[in-house]
DRENLO-668835 format. One record per atom (N, C-alpha, C, O): x, z, y; residue number from 0. Coordinates in nm, 4 decimals, m for minus. Atoms other than C-alpha are relative to their C-alpha. Example, Ala and Ser with C-alpha at 12.3 -4.5 7.8 and 13.67 -1.06 7.14 Angstrom:
R       east         up      north     n
R     0.0890     0.0000    m0.1190     0
R     1.2300     0.7800    m0.4500     0
R     0.0900     0.0000     0.1200     0
R     0.1936     0.0665     0.1181     0
R    m0.0820    m0.0060    m0.1190     1
R     1.3670     0.7140    m0.1060     1
R    m0.0770     0.0730     0.1090     1
R    m0.0261     0.0899     0.2198     1
This chain:
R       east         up      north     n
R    m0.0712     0.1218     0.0336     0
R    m1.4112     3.1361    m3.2878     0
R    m0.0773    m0.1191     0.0557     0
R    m0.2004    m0.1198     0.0596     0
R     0.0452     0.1171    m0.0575     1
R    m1.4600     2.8024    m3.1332     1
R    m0.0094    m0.1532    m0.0485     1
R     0.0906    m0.2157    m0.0839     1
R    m0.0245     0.1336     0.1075     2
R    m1.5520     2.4705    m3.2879     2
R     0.0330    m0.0890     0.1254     2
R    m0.0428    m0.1072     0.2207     2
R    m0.0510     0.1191    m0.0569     3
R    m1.3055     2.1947    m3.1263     3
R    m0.0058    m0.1468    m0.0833     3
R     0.0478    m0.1714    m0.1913     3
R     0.0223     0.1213     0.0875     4
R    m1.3983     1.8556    m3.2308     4
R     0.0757    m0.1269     0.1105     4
R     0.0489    m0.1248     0.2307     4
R    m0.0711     0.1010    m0.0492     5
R    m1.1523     1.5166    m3.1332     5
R    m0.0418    m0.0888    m0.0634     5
R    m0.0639    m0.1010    m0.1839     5
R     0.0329     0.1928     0.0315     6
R    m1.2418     1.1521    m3.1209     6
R     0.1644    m0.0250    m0.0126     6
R     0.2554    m0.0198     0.0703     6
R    m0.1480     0.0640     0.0190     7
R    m0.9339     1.0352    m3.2872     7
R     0.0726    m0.0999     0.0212     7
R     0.1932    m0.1216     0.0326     7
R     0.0152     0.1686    m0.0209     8
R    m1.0068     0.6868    m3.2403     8
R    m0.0035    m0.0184     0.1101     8
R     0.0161    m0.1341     0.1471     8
R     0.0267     0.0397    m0.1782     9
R    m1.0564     0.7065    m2.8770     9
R     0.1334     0.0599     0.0671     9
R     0.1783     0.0059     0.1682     9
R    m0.1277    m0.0894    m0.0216    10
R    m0.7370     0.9592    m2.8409    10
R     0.1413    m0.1359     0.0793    10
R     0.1622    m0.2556     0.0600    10
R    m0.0653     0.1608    m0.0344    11
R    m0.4717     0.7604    m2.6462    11
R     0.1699     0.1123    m0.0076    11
R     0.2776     0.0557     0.0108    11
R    m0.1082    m0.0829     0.0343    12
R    m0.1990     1.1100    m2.7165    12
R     0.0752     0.0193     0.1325    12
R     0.1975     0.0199     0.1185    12
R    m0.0842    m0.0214    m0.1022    13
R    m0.0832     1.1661    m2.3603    13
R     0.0543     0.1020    m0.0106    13
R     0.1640     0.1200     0.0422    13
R    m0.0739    m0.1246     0.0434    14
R    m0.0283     1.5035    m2.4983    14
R    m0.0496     0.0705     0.1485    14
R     0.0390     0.1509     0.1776    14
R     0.0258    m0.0915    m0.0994    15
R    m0.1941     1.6666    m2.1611    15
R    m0.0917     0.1552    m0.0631    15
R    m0.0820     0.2732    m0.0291    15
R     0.0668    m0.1236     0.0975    16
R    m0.4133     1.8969    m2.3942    16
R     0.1236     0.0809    m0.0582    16
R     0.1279     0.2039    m0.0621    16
R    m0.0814    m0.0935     0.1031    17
R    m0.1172     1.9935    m2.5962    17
R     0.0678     0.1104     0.1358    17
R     0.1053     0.2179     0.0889    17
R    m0.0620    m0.0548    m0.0966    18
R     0.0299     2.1483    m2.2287    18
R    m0.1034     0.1001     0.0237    18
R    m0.0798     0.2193     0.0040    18
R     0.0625    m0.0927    m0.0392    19
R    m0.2645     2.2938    m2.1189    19
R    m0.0696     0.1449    m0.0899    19
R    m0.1113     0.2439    m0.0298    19
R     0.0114    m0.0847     0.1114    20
R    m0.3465     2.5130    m2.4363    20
R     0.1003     0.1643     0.0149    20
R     0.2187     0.1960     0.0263    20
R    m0.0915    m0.1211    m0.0614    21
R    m0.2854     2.8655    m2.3686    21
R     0.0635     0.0707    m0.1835    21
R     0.1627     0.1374    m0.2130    21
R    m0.0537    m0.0341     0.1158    22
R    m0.2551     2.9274    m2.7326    22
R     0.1315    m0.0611    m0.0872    22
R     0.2050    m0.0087    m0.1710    22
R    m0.1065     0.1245     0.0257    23
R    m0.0209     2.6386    m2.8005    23
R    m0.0476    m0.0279    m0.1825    23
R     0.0206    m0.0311    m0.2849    23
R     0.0433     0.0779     0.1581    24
R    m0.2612     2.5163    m3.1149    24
R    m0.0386    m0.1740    m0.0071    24
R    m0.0924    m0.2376    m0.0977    24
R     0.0397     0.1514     0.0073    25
R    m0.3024     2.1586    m3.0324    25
R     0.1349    m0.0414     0.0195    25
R     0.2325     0.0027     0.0802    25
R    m0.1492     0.0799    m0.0004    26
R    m0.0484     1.9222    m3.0950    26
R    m0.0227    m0.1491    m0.0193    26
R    m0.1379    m0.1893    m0.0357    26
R     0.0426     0.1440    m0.0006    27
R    m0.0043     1.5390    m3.1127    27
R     0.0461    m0.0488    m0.2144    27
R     0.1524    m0.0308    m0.2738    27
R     0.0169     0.0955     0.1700    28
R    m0.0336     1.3680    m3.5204    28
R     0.1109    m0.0398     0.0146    28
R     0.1600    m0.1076     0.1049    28
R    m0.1483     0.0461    m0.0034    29
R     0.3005     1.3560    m3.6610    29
R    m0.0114    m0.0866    m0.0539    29
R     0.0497    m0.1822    m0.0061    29
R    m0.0106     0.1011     0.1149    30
R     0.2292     1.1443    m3.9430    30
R    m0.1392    m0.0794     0.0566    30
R    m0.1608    m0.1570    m0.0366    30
R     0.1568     0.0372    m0.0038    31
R    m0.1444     1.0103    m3.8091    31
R     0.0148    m0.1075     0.1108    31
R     0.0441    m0.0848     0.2281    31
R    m0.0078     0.0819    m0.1361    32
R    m0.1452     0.7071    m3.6150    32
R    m0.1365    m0.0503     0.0270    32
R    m0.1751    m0.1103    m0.0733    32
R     0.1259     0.0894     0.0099    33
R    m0.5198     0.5669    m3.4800    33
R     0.0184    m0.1108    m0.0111    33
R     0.1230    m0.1692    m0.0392    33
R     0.0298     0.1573    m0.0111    34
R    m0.6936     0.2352    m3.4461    34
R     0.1001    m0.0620     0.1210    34
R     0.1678    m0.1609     0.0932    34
R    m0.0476     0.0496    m0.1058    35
R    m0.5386     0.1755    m3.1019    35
R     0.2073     0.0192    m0.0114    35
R     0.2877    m0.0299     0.0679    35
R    m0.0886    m0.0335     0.0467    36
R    m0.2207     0.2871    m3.2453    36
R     0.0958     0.1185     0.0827    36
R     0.2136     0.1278     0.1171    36
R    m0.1148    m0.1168    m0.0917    37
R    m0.1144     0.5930    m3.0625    37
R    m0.0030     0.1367    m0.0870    37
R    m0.0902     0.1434    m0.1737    37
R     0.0317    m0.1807     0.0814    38
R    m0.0911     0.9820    m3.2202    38
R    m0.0736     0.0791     0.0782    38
R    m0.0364     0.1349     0.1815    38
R     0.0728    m0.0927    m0.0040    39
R    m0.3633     1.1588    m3.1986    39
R     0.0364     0.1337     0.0171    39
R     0.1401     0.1784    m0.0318    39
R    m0.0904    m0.1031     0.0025    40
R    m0.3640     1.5053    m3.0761    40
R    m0.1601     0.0411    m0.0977    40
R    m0.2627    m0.0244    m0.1157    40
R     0.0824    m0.1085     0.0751    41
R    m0.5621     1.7969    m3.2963    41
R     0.0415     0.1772     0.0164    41
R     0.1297     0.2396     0.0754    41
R    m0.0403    m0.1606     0.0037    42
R    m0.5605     2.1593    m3.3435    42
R     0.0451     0.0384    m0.1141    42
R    m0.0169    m0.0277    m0.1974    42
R    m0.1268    m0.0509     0.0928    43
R    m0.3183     2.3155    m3.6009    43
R    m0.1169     0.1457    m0.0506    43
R    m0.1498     0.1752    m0.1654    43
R     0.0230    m0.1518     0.0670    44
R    m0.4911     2.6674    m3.6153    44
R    m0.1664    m0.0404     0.0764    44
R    m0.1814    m0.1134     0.1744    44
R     0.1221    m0.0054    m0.0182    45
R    m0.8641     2.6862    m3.5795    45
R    m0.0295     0.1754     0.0167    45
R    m0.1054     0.2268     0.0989    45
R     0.0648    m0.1143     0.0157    46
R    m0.9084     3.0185    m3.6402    46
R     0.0852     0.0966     0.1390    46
R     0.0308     0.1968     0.1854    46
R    m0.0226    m0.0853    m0.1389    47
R    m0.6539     3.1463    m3.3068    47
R    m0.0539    m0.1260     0.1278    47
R     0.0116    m0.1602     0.2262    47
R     0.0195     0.0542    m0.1609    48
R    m0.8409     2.9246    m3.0522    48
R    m0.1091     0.0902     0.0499    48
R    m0.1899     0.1586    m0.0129    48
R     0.0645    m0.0804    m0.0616    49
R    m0.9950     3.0768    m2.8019    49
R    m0.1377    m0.0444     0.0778    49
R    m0.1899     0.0425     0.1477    49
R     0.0798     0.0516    m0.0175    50
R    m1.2687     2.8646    m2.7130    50
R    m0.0157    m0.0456     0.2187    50
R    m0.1114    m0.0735     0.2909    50
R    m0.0342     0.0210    m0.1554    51
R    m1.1127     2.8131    m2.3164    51
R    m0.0974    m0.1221     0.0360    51
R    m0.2099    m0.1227     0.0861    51
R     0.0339     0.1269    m0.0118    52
R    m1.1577     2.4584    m2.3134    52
R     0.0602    m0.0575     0.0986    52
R    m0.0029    m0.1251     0.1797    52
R    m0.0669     0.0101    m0.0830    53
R    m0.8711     2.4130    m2.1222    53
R     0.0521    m0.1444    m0.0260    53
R     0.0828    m0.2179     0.0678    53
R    m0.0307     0.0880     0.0566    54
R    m0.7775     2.1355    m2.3581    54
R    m0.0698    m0.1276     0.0586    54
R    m0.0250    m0.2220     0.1237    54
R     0.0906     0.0899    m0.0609    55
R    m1.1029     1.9582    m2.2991    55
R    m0.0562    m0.0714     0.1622    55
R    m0.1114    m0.1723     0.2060    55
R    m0.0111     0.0091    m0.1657    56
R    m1.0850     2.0194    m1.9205    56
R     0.1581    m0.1034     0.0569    56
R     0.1714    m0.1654     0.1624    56
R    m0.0657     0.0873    m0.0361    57
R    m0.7734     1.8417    m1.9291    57
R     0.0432    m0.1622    m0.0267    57
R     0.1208    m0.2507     0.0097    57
R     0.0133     0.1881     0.0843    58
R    m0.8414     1.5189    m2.1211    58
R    m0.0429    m0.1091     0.1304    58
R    m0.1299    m0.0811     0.2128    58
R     0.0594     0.1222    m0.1111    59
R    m0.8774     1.1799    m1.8791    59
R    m0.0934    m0.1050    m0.0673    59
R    m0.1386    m0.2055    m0.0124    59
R     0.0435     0.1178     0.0380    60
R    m1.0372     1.0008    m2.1231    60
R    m0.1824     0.1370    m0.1429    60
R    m0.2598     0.1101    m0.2348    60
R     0.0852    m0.0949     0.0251    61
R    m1.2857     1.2987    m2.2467    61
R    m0.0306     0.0290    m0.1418    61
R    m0.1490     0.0403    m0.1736    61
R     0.0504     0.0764     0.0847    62
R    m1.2400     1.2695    m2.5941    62
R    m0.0007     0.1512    m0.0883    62
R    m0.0059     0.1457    m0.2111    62
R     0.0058    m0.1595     0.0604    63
R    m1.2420     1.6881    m2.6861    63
R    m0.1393     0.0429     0.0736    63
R    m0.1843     0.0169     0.1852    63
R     0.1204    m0.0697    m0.0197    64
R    m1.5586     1.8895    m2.7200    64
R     0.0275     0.1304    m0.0580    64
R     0.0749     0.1367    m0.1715    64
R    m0.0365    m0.1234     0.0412    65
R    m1.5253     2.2700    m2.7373    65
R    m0.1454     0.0511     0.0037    65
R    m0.2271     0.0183     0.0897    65
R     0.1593    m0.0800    m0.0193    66
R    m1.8591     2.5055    m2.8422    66
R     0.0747     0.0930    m0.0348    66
R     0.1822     0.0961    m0.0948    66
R    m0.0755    m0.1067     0.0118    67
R    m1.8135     2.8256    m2.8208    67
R    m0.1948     0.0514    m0.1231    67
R    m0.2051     0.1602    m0.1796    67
């Protein structure tokens, strides 16, 4: 299992993580809006990620950290 950790506050929700996710566990904050006011994305299931970091490889603004 893989610990994914998101800057929520820095998150700007382009939703490119939620595409690249082979598991399809990240998603964008339905109800969660940040400081900058956009929806945050997060991970839904912790326990089926796979620790790719496909998510984090696709962020432009770098704001996912995956440890495996």
């Amino acid at each position: 299992m893989a610990n994914v950790t998101f800057k929520t506050d820095e998150c700007k929700g382009c939703g490119l993580c939620v595409q690249a996710c082979p598991q399809k566990i990240v998603s964008l904050g339905e109800h969660k809006i940040n400081a900058k006011g956009f929806r945050p994305a997060g991970i839904t299931d912790t326990e089926a990620c796979i620790g790719c970091a496909f998510c984090a490889m696709m962020c432009p603004d770098a704001v996912i950290t995956v440890e495996k």
